[in-house]
PDBQT receptor file of N, H, CA, C and O in Angstrom, charges set to zero:
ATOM      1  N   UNK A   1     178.880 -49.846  -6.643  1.00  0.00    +0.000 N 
ATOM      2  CA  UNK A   1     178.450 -50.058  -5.263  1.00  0.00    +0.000 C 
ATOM      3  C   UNK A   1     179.035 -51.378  -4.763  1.00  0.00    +0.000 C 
ATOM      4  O   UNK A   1     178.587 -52.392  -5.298  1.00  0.00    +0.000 OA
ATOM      5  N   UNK A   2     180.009 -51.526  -3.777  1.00  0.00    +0.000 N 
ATOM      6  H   UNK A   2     180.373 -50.703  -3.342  1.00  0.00    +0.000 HD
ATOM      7  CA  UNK A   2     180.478 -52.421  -3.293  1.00  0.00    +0.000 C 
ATOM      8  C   UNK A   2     179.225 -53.097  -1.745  1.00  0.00    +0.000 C 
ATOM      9  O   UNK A   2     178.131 -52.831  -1.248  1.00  0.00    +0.000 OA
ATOM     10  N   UNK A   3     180.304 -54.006  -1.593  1.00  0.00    +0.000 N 
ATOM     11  H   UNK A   3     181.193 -54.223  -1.997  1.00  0.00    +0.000 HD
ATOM     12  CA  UNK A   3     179.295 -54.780  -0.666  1.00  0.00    +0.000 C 
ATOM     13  C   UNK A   3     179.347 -54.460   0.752  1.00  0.00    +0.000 C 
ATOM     14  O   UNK A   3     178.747 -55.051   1.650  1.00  0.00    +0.000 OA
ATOM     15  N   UNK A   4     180.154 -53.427   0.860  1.00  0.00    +0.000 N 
ATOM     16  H   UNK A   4     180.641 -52.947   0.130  1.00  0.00    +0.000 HD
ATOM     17  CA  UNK A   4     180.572 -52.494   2.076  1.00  0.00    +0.000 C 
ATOM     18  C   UNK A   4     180.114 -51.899   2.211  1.00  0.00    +0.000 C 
ATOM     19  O   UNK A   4     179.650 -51.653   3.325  1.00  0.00    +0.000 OA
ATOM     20  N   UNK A   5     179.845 -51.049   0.914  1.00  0.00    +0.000 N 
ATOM     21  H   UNK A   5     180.221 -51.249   0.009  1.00  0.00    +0.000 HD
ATOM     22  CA  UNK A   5     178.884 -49.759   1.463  1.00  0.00    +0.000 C 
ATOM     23  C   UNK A   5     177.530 -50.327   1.188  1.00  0.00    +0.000 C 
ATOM     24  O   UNK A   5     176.762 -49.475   1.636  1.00  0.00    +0.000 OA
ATOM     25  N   UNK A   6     176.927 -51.164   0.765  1.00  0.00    +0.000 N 
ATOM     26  H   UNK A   6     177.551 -51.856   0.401  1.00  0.00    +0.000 HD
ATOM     27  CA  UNK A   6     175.400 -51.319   0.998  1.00  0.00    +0.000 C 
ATOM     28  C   UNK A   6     175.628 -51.666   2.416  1.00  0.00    +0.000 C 
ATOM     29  O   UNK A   6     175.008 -51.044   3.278  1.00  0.00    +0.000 OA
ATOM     30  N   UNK A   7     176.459 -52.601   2.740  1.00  0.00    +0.000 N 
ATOM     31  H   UNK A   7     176.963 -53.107   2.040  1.00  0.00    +0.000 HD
ATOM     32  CA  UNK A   7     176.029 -52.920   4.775  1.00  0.00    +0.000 C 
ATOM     33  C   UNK A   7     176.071 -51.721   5.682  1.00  0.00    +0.000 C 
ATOM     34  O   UNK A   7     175.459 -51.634   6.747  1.00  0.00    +0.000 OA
ATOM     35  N   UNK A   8     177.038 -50.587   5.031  1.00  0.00    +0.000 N 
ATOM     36  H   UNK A   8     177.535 -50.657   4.166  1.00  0.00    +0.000 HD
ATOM     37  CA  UNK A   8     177.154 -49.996   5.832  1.00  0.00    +0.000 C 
ATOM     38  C   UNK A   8     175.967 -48.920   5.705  1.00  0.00    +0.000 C 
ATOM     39  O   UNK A   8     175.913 -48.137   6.653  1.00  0.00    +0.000 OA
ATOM     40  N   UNK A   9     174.990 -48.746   4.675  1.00  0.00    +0.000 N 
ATOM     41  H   UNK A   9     175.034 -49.382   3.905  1.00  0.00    +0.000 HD
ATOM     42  CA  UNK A   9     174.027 -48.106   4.109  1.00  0.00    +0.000 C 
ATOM     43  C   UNK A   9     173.989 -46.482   4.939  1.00  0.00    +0.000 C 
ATOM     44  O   UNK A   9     173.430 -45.979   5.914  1.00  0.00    +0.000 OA
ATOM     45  N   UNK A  10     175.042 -46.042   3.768  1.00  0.00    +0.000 N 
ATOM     46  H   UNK A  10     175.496 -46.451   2.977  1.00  0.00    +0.000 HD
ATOM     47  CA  UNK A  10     175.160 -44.433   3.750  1.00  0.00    +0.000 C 
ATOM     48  C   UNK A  10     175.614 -43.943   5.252  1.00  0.00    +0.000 C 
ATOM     49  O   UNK A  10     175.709 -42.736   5.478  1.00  0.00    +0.000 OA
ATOM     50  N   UNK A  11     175.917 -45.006   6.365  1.00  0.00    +0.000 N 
ATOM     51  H   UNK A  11     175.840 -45.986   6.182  1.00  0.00    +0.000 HD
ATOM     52  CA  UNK A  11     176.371 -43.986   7.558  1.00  0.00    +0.000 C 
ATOM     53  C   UNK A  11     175.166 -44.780   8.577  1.00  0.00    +0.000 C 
ATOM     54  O   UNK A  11     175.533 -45.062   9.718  1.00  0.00    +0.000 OA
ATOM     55  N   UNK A  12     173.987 -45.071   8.232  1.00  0.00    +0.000 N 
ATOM     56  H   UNK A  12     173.689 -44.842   7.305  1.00  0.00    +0.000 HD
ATOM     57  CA  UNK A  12     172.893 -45.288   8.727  1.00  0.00    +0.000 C 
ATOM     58  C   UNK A  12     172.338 -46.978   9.494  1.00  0.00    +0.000 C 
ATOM     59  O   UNK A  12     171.251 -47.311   9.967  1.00  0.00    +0.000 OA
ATOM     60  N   UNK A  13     173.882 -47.882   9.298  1.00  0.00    +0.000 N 
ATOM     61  H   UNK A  13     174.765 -47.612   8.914  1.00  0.00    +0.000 HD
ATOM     62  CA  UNK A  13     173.838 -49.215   9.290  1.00  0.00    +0.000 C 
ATOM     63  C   UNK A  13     172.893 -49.744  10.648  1.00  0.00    +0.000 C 
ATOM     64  O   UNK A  13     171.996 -50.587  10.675  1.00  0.00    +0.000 OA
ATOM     65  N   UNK A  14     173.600 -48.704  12.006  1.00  0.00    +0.000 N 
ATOM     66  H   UNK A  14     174.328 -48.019  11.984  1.00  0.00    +0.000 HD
ATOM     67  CA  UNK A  14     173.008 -48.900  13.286  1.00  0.00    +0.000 C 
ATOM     68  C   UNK A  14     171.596 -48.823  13.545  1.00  0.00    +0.000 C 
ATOM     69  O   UNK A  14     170.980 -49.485  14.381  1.00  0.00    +0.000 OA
ATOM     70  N   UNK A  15     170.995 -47.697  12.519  1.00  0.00    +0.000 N 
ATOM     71  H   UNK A  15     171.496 -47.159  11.840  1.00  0.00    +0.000 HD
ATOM     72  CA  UNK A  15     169.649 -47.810  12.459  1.00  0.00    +0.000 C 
ATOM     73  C   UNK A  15     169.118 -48.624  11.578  1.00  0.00    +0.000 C 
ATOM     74  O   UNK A  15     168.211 -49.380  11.927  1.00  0.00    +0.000 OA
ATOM     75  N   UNK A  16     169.463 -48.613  10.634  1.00  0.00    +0.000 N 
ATOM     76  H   UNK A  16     170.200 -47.999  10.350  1.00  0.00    +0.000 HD
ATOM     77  CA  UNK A  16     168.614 -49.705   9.804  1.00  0.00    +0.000 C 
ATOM     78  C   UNK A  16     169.106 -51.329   9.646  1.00  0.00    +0.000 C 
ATOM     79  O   UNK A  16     168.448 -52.077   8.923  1.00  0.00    +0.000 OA
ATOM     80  N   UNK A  17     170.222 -51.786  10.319  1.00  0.00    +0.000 N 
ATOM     81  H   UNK A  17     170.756 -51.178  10.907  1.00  0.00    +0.000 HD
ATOM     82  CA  UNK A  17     169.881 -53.457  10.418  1.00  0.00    +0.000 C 
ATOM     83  C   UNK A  17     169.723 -54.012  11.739  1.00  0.00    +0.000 C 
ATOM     84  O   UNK A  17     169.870 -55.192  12.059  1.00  0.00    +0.000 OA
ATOM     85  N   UNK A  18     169.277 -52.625  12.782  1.00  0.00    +0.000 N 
ATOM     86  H   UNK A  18     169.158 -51.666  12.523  1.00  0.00    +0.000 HD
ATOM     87  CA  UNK A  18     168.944 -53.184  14.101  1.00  0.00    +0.000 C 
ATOM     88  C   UNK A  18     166.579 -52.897  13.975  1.00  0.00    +0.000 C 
ATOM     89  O   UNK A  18     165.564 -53.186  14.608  1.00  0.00    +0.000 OA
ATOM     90  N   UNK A  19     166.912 -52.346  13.006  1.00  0.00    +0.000 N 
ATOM     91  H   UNK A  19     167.737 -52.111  12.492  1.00  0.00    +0.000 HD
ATOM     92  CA  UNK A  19     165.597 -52.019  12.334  1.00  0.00    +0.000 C 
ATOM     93  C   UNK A  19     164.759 -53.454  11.551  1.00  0.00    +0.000 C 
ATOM     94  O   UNK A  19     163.650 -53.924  11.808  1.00  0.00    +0.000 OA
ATOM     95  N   UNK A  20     165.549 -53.785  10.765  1.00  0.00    +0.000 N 
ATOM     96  H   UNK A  20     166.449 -53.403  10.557  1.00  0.00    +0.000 HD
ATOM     97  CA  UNK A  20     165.376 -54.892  10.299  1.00  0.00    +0.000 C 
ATOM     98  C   UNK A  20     164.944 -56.150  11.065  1.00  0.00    +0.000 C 
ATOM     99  O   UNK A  20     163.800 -56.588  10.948  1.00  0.00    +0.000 OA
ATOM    100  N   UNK A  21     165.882 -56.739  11.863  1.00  0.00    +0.000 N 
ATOM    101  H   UNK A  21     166.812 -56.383  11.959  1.00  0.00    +0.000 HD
ATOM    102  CA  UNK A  21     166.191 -57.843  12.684  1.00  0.00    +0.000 C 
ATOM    103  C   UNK A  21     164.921 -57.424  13.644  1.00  0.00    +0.000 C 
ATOM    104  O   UNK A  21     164.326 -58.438  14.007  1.00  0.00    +0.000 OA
ATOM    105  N   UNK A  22     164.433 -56.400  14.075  1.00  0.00    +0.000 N 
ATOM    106  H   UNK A  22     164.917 -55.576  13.779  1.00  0.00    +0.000 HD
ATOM    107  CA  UNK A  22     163.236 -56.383  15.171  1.00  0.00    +0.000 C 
ATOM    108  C   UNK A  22     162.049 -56.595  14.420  1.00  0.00    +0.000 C 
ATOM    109  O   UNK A  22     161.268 -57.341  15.011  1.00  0.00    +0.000 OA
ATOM    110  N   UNK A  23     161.646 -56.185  13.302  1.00  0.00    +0.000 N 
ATOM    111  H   UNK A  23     162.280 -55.579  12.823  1.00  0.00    +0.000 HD
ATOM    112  CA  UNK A  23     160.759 -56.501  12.060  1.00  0.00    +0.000 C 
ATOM    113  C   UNK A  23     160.614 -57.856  11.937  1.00  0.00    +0.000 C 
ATOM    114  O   UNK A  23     159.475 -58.318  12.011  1.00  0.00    +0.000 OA
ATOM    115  N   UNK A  24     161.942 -58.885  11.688  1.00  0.00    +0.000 N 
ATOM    116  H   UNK A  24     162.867 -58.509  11.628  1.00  0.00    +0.000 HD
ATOM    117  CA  UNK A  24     162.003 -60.150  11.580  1.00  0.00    +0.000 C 
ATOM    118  C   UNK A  24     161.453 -60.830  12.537  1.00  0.00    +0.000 C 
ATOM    119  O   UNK A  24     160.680 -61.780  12.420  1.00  0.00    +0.000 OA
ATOM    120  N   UNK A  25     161.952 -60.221  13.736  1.00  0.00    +0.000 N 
ATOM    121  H   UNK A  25     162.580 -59.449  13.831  1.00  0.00    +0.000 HD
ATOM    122  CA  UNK A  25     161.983 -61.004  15.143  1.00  0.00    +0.000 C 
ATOM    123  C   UNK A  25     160.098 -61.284  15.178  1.00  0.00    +0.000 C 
ATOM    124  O   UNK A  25     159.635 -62.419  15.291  1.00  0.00    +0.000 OA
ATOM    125  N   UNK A  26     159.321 -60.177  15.072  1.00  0.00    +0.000 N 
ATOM    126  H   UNK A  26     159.697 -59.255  14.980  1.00  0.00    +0.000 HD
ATOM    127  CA  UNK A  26     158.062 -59.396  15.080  1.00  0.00    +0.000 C 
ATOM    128  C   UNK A  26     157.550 -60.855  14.440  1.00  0.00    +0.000 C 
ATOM    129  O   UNK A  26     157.016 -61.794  15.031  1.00  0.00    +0.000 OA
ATOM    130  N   UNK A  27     157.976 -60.687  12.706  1.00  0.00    +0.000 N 
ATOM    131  H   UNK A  27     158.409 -59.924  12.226  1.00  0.00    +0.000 HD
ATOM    132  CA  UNK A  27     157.162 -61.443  11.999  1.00  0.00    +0.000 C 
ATOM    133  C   UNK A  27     156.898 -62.880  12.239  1.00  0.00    +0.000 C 
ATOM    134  O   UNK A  27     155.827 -63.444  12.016  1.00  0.00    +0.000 OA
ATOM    135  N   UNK A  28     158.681 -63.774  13.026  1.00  0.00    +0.000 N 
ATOM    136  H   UNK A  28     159.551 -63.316  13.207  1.00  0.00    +0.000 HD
ATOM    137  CA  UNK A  28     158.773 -64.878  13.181  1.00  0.00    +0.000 C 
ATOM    138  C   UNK A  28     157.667 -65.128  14.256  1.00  0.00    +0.000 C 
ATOM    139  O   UNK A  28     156.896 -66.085  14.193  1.00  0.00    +0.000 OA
ATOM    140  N   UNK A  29     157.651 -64.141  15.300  1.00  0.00    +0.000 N 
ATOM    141  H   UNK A  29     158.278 -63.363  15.351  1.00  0.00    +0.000 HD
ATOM    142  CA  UNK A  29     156.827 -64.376  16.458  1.00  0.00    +0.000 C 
ATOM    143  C   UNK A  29     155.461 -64.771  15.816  1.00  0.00    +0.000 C 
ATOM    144  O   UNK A  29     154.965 -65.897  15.847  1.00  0.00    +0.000 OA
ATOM    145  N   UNK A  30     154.929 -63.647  15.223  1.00  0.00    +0.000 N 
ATOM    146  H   UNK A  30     155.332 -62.732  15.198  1.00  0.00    +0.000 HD
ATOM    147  CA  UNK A  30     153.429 -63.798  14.731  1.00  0.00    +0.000 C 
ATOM    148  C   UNK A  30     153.087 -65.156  13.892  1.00  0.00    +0.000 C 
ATOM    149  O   UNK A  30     151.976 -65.635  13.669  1.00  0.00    +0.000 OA
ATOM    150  N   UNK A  31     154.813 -65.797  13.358  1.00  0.00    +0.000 N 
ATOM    151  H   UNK A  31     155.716 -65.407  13.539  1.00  0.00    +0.000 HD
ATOM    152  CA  UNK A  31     154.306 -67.113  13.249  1.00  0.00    +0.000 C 
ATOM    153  C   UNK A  31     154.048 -68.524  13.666  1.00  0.00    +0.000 C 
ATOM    154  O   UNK A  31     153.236 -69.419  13.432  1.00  0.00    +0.000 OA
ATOM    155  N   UNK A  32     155.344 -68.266  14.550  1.00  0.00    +0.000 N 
ATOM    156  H   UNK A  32     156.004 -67.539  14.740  1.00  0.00    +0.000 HD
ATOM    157  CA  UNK A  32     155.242 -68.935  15.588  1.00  0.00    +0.000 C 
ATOM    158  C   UNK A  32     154.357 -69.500  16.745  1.00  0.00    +0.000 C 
ATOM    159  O   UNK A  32     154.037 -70.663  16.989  1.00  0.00    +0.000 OA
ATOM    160  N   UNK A  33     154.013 -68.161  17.479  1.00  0.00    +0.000 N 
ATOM    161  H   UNK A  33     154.273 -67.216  17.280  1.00  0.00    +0.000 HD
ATOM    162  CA  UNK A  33     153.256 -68.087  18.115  1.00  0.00    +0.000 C 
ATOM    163  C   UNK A  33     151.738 -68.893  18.169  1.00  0.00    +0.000 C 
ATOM    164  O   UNK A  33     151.356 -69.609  19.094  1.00  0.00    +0.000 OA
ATOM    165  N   UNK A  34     151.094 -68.618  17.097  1.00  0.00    +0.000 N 
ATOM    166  H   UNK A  34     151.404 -68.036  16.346  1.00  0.00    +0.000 HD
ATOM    167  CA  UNK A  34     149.863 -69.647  17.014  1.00  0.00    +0.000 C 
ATOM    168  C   UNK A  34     150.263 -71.169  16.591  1.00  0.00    +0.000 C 
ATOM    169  O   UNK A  34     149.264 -71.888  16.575  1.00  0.00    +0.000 OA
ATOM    170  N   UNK A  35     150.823 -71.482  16.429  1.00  0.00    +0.000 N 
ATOM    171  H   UNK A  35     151.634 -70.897  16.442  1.00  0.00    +0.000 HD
ATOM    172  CA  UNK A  35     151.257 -72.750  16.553  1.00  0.00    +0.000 C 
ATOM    173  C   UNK A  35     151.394 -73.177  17.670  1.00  0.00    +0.000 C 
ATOM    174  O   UNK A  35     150.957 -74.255  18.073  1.00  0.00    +0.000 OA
ATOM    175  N   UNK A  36     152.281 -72.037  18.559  1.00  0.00    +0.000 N 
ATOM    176  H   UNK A  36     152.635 -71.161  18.232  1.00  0.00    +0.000 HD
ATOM    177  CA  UNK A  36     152.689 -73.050  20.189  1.00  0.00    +0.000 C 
ATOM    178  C   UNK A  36     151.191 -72.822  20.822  1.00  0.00    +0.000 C 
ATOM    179  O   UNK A  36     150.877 -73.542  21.770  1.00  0.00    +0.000 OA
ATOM    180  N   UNK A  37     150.448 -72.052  20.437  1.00  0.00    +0.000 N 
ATOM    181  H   UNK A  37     150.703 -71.468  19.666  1.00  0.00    +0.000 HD
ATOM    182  CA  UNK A  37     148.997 -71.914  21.129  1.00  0.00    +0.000 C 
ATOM    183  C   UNK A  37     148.311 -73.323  20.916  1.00  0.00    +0.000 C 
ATOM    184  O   UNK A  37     147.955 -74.110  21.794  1.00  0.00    +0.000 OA
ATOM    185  N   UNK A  38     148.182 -73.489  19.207  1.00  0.00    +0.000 N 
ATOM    186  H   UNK A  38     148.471 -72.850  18.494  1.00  0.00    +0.000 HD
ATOM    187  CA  UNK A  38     147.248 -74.515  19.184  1.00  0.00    +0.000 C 
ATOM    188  C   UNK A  38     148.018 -75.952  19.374  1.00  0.00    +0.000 C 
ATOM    189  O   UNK A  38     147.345 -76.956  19.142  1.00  0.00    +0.000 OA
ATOM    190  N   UNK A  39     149.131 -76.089  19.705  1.00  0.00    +0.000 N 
ATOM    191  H   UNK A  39     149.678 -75.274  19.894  1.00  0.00    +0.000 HD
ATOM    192  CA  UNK A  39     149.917 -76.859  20.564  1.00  0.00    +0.000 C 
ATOM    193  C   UNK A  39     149.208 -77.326  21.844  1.00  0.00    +0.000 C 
ATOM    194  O   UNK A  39     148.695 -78.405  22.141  1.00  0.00    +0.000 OA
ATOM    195  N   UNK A  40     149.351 -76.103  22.540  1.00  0.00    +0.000 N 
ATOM    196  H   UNK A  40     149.767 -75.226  22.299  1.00  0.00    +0.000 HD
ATOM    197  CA  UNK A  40     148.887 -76.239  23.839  1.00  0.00    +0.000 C 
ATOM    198  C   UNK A  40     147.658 -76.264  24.178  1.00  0.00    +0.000 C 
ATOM    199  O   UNK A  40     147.408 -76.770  25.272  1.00  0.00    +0.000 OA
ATOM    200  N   UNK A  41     146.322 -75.634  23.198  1.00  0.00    +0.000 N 
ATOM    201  H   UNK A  41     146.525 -75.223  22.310  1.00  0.00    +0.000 HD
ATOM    202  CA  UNK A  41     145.542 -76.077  23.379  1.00  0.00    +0.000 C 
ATOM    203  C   UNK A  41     144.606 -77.307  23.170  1.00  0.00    +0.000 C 
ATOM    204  O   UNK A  41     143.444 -77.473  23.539  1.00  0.00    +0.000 OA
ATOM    205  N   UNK A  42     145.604 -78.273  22.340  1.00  0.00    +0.000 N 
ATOM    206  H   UNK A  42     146.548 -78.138  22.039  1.00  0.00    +0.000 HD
ATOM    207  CA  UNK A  42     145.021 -79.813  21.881  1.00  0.00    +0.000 C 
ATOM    208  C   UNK A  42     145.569 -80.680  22.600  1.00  0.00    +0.000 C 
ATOM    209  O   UNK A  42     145.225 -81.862  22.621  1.00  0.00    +0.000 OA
ATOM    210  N   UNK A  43     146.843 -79.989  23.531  1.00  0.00    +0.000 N 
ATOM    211  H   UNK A  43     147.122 -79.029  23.513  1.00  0.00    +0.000 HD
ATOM    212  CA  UNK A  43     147.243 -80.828  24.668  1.00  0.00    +0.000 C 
ATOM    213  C   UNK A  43     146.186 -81.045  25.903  1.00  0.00    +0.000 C 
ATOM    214  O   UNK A  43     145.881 -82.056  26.536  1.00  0.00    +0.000 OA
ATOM    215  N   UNK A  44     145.705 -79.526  25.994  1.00  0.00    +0.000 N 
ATOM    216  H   UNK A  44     145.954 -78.705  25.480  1.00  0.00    +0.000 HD
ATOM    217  CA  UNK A  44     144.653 -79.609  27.177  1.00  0.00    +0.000 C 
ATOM    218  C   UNK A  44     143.647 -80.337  27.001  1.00  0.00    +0.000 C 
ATOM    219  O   UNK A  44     143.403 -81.241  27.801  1.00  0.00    +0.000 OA
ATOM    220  N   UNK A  45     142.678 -80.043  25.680  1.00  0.00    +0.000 N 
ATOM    221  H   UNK A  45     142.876 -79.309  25.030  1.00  0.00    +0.000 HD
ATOM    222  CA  UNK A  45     141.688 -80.539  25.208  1.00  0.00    +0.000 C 
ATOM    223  C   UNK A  45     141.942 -82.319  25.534  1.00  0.00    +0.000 C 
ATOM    224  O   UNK A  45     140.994 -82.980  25.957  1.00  0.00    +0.000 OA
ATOM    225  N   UNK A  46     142.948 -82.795  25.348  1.00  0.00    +0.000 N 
ATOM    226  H   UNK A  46     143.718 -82.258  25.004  1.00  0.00    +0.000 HD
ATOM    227  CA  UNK A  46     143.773 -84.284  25.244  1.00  0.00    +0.000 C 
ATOM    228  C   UNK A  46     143.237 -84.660  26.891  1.00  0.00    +0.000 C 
ATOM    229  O   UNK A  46     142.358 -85.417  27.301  1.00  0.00    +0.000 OA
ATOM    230  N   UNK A  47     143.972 -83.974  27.422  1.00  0.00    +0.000 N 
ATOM    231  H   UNK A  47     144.686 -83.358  27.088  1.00  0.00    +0.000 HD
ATOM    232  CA  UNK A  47     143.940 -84.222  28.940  1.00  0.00    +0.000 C 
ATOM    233  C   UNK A  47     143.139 -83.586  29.659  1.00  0.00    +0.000 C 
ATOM    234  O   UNK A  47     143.317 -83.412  30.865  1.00  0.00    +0.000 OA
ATOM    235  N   UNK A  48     142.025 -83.103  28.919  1.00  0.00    +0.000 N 
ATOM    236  H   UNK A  48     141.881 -83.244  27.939  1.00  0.00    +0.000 HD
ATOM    237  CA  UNK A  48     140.275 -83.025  29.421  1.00  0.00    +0.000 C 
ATOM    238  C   UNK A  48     139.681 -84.566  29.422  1.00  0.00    +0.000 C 
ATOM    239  O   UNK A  48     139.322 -85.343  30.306  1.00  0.00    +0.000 OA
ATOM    240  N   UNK A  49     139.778 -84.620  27.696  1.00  0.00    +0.000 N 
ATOM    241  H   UNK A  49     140.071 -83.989  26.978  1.00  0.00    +0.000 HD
ATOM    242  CA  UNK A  49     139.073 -85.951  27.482  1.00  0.00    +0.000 C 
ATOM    243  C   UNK A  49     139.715 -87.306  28.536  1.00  0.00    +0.000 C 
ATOM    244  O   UNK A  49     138.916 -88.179  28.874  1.00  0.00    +0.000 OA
ATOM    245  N   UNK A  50     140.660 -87.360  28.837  1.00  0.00    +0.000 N 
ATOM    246  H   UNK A  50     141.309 -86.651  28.563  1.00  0.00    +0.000 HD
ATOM    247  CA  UNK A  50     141.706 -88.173  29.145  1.00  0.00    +0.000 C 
ATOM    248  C   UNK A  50     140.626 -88.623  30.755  1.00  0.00    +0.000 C 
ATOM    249  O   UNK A  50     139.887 -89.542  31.107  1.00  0.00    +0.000 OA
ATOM    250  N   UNK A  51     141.102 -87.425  31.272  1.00  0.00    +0.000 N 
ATOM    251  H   UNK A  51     141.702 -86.679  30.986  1.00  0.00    +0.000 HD
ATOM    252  CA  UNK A  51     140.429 -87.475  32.611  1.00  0.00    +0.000 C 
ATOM    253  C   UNK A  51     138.819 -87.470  32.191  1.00  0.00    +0.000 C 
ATOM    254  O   UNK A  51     138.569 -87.366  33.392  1.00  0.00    +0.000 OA
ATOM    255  N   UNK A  52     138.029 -87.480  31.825  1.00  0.00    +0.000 N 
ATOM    256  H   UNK A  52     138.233 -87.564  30.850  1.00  0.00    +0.000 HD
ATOM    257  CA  UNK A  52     136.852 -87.404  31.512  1.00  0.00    +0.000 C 
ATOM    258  C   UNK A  52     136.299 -88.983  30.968  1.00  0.00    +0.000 C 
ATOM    259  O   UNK A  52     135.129 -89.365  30.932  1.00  0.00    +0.000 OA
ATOM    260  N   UNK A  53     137.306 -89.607  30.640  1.00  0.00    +0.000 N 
ATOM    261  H   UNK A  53     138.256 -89.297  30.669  1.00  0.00    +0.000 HD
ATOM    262  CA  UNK A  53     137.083 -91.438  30.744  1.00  0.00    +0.000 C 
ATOM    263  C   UNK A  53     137.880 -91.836  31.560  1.00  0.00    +0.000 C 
ATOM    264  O   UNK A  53     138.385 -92.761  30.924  1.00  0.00    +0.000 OA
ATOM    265  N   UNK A  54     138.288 -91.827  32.342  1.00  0.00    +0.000 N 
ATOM    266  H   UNK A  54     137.879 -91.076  32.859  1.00  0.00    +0.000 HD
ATOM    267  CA  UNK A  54     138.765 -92.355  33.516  1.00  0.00    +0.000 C 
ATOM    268  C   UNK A  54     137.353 -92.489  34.599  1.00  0.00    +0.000 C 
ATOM    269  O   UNK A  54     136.667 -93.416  35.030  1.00  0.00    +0.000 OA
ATOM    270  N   UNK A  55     137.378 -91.230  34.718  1.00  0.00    +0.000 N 
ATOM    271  H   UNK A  55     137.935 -90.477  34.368  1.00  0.00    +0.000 HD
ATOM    272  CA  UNK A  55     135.534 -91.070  35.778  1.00  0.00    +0.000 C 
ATOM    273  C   UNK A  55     134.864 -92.647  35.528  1.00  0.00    +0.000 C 
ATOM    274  O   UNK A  55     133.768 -92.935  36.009  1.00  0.00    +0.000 OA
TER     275      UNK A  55
């Protein structure tokens, strides 16, 4: 088995490494994602308190 035909996997390459890469895309998101949340929500929380001693 060369390294050609695993990429090209049996004829089937178009479906399965555009298959892949959306899986990836999926997983990075789901990790991502709560991070930029609790990002943004300790920013707000920040600039609750912020304005809340100023008063």
């Amino acid at each position: 088995m060369t390294l050609q035909s695993f990429l090209e996997m049996g004829g089937y390459a178009w479906y399965v490494w555009p298959s892949y890469g959306i899986t990836f895309l999926v997983l990075l998101i789901n990790v991502l994602w709560p991070i930029v949340q609790r990002k943004q929500f300790f920013r707000q929380l920040w600039l609750k308190q912020k304005r809340g001693q100023q008063r």
